[in-house]
N, C-alpha and C positions, 0 to 999 in steps of 0.2 A: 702654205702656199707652195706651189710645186716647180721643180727648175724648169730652165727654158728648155724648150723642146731642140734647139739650138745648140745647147752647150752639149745634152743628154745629161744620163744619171752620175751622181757623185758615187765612182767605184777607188777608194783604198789602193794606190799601186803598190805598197808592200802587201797589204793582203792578197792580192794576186798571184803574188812570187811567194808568196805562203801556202797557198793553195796549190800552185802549178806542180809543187816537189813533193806534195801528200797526194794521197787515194782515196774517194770517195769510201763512207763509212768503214773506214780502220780504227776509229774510234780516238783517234789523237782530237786533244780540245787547241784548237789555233786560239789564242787570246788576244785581245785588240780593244783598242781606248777608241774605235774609229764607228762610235754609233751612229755619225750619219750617214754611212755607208750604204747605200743602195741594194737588195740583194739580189744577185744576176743567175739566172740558170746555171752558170758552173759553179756556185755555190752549195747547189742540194745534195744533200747527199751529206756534209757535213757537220764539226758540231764546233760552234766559236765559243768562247768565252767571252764574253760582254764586260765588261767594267759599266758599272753602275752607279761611281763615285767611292765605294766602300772597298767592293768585293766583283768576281768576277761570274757569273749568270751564266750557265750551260745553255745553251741554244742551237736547239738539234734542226739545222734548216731542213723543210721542206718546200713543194712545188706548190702549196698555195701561198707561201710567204713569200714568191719572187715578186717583185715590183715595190715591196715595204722595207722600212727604213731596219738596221740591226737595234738602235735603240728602243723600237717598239716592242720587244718582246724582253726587255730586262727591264723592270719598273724601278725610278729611283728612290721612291717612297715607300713606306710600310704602311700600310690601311692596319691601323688601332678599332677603330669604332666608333658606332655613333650614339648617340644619346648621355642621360646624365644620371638620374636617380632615378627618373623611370624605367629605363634601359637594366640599370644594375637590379631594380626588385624584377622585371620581368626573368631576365636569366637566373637567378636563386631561384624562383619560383618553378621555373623550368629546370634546374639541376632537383629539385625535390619532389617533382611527381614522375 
């Protein structure tokens, strides 16, 4: 569900002030716990550090990512796989021909 059009987007006031004192693509990672962060056109150009619960996720904004959340682009899960004993005879079988 999306904020009220009313309140606007939820923007991080210290990432702001993080942002205001770097240079677009200088290559410095700004890190931040602040995934529901909104990302606003003066964000492009650089590259956050996401926390993901673990570790922090390089995420180099660009201009099609303005209007989506920072957490959308650092996933908190690992995708293992799917299947069971069929899954495992099909890949053997594929690691051997």
């Amino acid at each position: 569900m999306s904020r009220s059009l009313k309140k606007g987007p939820y923007i991080d006031e210290k990432l702001l002030k993080k942002i205001k004192n770097l240079k677009p693509g200088t290559g410095a990672v700004i890190k931040t716990w602040s995934r529901a962060c909104t990302i606003i056109p003066e964000m492009v150009g650089f590259t956050f550090g996401v926390h993901n619960g673990r570790e922090f996720i390089s995420v180099k904004i660009s201009e099609e990512m303005v209007g989506h959340r920072l957490g959308e682009f650092s996933p908190t899960t690992k995708f293992g796989r799917h299947g069971g004993k069929i899954q495992k005879e099909q890949e053997q079988k594929a690691k051997t021909t």
